[in-house]
Each structure stands twice: as structure tokens, then as C-alpha cells.
N, C-alpha and C positions, 0 to 999 in steps of 0.2 A: 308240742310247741316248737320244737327245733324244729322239726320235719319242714311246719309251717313255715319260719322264720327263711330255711333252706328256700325253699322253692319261691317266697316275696323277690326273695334277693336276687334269684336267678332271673326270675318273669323279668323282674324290673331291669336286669343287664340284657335279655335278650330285646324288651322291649326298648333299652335305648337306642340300640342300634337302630331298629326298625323305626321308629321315632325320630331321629337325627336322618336318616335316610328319605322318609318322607316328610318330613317339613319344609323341604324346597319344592316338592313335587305338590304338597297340599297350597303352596302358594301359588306356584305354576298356572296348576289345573282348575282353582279356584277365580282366579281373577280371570283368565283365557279360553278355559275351557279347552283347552290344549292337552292331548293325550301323547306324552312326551313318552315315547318307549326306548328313547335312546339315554334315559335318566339313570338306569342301571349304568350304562359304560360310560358317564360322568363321574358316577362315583369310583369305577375303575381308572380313571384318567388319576384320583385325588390319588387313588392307593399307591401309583406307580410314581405320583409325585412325592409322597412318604418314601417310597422306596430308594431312588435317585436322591433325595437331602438326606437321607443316612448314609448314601455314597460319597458323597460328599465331602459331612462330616467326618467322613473316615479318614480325610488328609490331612496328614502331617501340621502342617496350619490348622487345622480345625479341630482336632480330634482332641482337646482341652476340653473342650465344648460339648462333643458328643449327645452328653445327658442332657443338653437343650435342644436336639436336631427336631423332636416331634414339637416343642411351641410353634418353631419355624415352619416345620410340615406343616402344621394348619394353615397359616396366613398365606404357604405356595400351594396347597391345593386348593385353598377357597381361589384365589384370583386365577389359577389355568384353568382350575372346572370351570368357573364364571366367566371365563374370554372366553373360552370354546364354548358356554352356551349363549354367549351375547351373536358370536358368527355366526351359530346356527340358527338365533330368530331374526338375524339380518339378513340372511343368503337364502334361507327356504320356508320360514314356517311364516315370517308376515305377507306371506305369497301365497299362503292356504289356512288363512281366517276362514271361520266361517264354513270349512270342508274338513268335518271331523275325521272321518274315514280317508282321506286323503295326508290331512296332516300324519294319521298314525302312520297311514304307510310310508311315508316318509321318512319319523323316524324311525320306522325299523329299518331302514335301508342304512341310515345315520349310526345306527347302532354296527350291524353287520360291517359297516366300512370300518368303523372304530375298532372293531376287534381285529379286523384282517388288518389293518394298520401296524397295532401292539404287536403282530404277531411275525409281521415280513420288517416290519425297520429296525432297523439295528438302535438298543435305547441310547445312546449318545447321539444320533442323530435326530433324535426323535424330541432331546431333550431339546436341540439344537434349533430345532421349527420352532417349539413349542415358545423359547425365546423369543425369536424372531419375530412370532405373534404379538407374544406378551409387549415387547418396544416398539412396535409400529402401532398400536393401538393407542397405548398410553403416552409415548414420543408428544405426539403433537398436542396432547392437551397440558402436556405442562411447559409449552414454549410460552415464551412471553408474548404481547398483544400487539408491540410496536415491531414484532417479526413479521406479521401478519398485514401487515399495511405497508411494508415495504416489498412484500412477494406474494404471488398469487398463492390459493391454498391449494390448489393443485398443485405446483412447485414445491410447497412443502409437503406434503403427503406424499413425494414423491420421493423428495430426500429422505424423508423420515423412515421410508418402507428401505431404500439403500440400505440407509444406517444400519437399520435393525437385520436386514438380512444378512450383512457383513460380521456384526455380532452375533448372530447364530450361527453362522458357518464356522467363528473364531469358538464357538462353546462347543458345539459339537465335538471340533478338532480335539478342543484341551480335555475335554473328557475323557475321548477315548483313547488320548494319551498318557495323560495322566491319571487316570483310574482303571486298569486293567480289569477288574471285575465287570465296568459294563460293559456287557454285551450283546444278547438279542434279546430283547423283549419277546422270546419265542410261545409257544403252548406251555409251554415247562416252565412251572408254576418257580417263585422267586420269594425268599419271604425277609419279610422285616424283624428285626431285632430287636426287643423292647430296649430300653435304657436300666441302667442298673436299677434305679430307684423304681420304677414299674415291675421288677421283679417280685415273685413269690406271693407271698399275702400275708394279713395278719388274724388272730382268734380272737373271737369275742364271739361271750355266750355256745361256747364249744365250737363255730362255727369257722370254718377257714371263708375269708372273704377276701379273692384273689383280688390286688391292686391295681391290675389292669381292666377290670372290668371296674371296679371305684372309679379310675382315672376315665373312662369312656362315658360311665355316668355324670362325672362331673362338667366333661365338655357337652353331654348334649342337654343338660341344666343350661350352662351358659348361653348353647345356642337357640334356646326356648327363650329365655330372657329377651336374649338380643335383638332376637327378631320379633317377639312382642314390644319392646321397647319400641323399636322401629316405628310399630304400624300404629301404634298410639300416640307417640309424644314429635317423631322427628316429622317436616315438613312433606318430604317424599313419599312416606309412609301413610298420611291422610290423604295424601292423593292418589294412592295406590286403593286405598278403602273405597275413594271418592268414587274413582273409577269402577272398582269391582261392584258398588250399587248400581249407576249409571253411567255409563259409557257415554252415550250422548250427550248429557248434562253436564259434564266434567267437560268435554271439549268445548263445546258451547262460551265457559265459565271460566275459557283461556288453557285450562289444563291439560299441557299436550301428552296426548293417550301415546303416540307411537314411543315417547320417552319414554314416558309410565312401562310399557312392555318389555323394553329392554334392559331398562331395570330391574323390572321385575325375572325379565329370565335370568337375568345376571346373579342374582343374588340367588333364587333357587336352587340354580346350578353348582353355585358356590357352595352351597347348603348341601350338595351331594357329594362337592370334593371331598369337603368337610369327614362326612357317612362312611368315605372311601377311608382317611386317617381310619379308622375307628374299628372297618373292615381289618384294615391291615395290619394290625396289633393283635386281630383274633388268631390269624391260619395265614394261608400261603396268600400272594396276589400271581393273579392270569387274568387271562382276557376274557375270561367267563363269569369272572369275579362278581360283576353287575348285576348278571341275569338272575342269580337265584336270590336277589333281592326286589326285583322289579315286582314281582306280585305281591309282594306282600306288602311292598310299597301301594301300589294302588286297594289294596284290601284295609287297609289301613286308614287311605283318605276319603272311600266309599263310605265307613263302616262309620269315620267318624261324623261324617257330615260332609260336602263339598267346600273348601273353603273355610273351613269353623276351625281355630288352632285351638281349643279345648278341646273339642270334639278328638282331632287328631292323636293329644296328648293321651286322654281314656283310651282311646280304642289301640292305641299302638302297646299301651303298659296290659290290657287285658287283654291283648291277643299272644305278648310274651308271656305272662302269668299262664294261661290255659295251655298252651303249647310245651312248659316243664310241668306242668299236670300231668296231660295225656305223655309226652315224648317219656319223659324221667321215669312214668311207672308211680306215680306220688300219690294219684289220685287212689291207687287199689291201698297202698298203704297206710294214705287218712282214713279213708273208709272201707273196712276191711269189711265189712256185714252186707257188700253191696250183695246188690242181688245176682245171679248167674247168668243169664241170657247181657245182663249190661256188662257185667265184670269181664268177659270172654269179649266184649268191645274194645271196653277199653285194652284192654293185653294184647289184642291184635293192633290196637294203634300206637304199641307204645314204644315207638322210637321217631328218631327227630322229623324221619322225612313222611312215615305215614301220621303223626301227630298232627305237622302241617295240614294234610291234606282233610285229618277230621275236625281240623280247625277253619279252614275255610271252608267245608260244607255246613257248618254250623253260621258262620255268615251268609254265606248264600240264603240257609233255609230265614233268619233272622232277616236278611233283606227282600222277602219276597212280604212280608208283615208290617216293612218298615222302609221304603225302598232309598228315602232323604236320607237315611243313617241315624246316629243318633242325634245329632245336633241337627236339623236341618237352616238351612241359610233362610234369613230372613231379609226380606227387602227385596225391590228388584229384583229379578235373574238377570245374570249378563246380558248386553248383547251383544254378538261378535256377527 
């Protein structure tokens, strides 16, 4: 029964991750039909943002504070994930609706840029941009209305982009002078330091049940919530569903689709910074950090359904469950009477990275039987 209780508890931490990672990518890919490969190094943009607000906190002025730098980490990688993927469905991908194989190749070019990015900018100047984005974006939506009737809005987007470039030049500087640790965001991996209270674990039922993996569960609870809350009760939200049945009939019916899109990449995106915290509390962050999550990210949205967030929820918690089966060696231990030709399987597959692998041939073989996933979408298919 331990054994059991061990390996629920593991499935269910590895599958949060995998879960919090794909729930922006199943809303993505679901309402668009958009094969986002640049969704891995979203989530590395969140990590590095985890990474720089523990820098931070480490000042003199903040370091009272410290034990709250990860609340704050979330709310700054959900909005940098989420700007940088609101840019990128404004600058190239609403330019390749419609051109699946085009779109992917795109982002993987988006991806590769982002890596080689992290890897040549020095991070205080990086953090510096990434400002400067963040206030020329939001700058001008929170000006007042009678600004806007006394100056053209070209004049102000024009100050506003000033502003905000002056302030990232000013952030950059104070960083890298005031924070001696940052430095390059090079190949050479960089790691986060839980908060005191995320340390160790506690027992119950013989069981050590590390706090940081609680703590990772309980943000990607919330952010299951959240975003079902979202798509059910708040206003934007039915018009993202509206949309996801018909496309046509939702614009027709006043409901502008191009907002619906960037909304919606906005928040998925955010949903990967989010994935990135979550990353970054497990191991080191690099520029790589992304990529050994991207498949299992789309294994996950395949398996559950296109579009279906229950569907997502099952297939993300049983595909971590099977993967401390096979990976941990658990399964030969439940069932020790297996037979020989299977048991010499499993043993060969039992460690984390060939686990994976006989965990996604057993989806594969499962979606040649079943190819909608489990849930399949009901209603309309898109149309892009």
C-alpha cells in the first residue's frame, strides 16, 4: 500500500508539471489550431523570470521579503511569457493561419532565436528589453481618454515606446550594477533557490512528501481552476468557446475573432511562464530548459482530446503515474509474479528517459485505435 501511495504521489507531481505546461498549449492549439513549437522556450523565458526576481530579492531592500519572491515570480512570468507570446501572434503567426506546416516552421525558427538569445545577452540587459516591452505595451492602455483626443495615437505610441525604452536602458544599467551575480544568461545552466519554507518535506503514512512538489501541485490546482473559471463564467471566456465552435458565426455575431486570438495566445503563453516557475524549483534553468518538455506537452494535448481541459487534466496525471511505473522500477515491485519475456521489458525501460519513450509508444499505439484522444471535441471543428 505504501509502495502504491509512493508512486500516486509521484505520477501526480510529475504529472503537474506536465499539466500546468500543457494547459496553455491545449488552449493554444485547441481554439487555432496552431502548432506552437516555440511553447517550450515560453516556459524557459518564465524560468529565467523566477530566476532574476530571486535576484532581486536578494537586495538589501528586499531581502526581508525573500520567502515571498516565488508569489511575485508567478504574476512576472505569467505577464513576460504572455507579452512575448502576444508579439509573436502579432508579428508572424496571424500571417500563417490557415498554413499548418508553415506556422510550425516558424515557430521553430522562434524557438531557436529564443535560445540563441538567452544564450549571447548578457541577463541584465535582457532583463532590460524585456521591460521595455512590458511598458510600451501596457504604457498606453492605461493613459487616460482625454490624452487621446488632444494627440494623435501615433504620437503617443510613440512617446510611449520612448518612455519605456529609457526605462529599460535605466533597468538594465541598475542591475548590472547593482546586482553583481547577473551575468550571462549563457549554456551554463543557473539554478533557483527554493525559500526556506519550500524546503525538506514532511511524513505521513511513512511517507516523505517533498514540500516542493506539494507547493507545485497546489499552483497547478489553481491554475486549472483559473482558467476553467475563465472559460465558463467570465465574458471573454464564452467568446473564446464562441469562437472555438465557430469561427464564422462569432464574427458575424459582432465578436471580434482577431481579439479572441490574442487573447487567447496571451494567456496560454502566460500559462507556460507560469510551467516555467514550476520547472525552476525542480533542477537547474538553461536555454534547453523548454525543449525536454515540448513533447510531452503535445502528447498530452493529443492523448487528451484537442481542445477538451478534462481530457488534458486525465491524460497529463496518467501519463506521470505510468512514467514512475515504468521509470522508478515500481511496476516489477507491485507485481513481482510477472511473467519473464514482459518483466525483462519493463527493466529495460526503467529509468526516466527510456520510461518516457515506452510511454509515448504506448500512446502512439493507443492513438492509432483512437486518433481524437480521449475526449474527442464535440461541435464544429475550427475553422482557421
Amino acid at each position: 500500500m505504501q509502495l502504491i501511495l509512493e508512486s500516486l504521489f509521484n505520477g501526480v507531481a510529475i504529472g503537474s508539471v506536465l499539466l500546468i505546461a500543457a494547459l496553455g498549449l491545449a488552449i493554444v492549439f485547441g481554439l487555432m489550431g496552431v502548432i506552437n513549437l516555440a511553447h517550450g522556450e515560453l516556459m524557459m523565458l518564465g524560468a529565467y523570470s523566477t530566476y532574476v526576481t530571486q535576484l532581486i530579492f536578494k537586495l538589501p531592500a528586499l531581502k526581508p521579503f525573500y520567502n515571498a519572491y516565488v508569489i511575485v515570480a508567478i504574476a512576472v512570468a505569467f505577464v513576460v511569457s504572455g507579452i512575448v507570446g502576444i508579439l509573436l501572434e502579432r508579428s508572424i503567426i496571424r500571417r500563417l493561419y490557415g498554413d499548418p506546416l508553415e506556422t510550425l516552421l516558424a515557430t521553430w525558427g522562434v524557438s531557436l532565436i529564443l535560445q540563441q538569445f538567452v544564450r549571447s545577452v548578457p541577463l541584465a540587459y535582457g532583463t532590460g528589453l524585456v521591460v521595455a516591452l512590458l511598458i510600451g505595451m501596457l504604457l498606453p492602455i492605461g493613459l487616460p481618454k482625454k490624452l487621446y483626443e488632444k494627440f494623435s495615437g501615433r504620437i503617443i505610441r510613440l512617446a510611449c515606446w520612448a518612455i519605456s525604452a529609457l526605462l529599460g536602458v535605466l533597468t538594465s544599467n541598475s542591475l548590472s550594477t547593482a546586482i553583481s551575480k547577473l551575468g550571462r544568461a549563457s549554456a551554463r545552466n543557473v539554478d533557483v533557490t527554493a525559500p526556506s519554507w519550500m524546503r525538506g518535506g514532511f511524513d505521513l503514512w511513512n511517507i516523505t512528501f517533498p514540500i516542493t512538489r506539494l507547493v507545485i501541485i497546489v499552483i497547478t490546482l489553481i491554475a486549472v481552476l483559473g482558467v476553467t473559471w475563465f472559460l465558463k463564467k467570465s465574458v471573454w471566456g464564452i467568446r473564446i468557446r464562441a469562437v472555438t465552435q465557430n469561427r464564422s458565426m462569432s464574427d458575424c455575431l459582432g465578436i471580434s475573432t482577431e481579439t479572441v486570438d490574442v487573447l487567447t495566445f496571451g494567456i496560454g503563453s502566460g500559462l507556460a511562464g507560469v510551467a516555467g516557475v514550476a520547472v525552476s524549483l525542480l533542477g537547474s534553468v538553461g536555454p534547453n530548459v523548454g525543449g525536454s518538455y515540448i513533447v510531452g506537452c503535445f502528447m498530452v494535448v493529443v492523448l487528451g482530446g484537442v481542445g477538451n481541459l478534462l481530457g488534458t487534466i486525465i491524460a497529463s496525471f496518467a501519463i506521470g503515474i505510468m512514467t514512475d511505473l515504468i521509470g522508478a522500477g515500481r511496476l516489477l515491485t507491485i507485481w513481482p509474479d510477472m511473467p519473464t519475456p514482459l518483466a525483462s521489458a519493463v527493466d529495460f525501460f526503467a529509468t526516466t528517459s527510456m520510461a518516457r519513450v515506452m510511454v509515448f509508444a504506448l500512446i502512439v499505439i493507443f492513438l492509432q485505435f483512437r486518433p481524437a484522444g480521449l475526449f474527442p471535441q464535440k461541435g464544429r471543428m475550427v475553422e482557421v
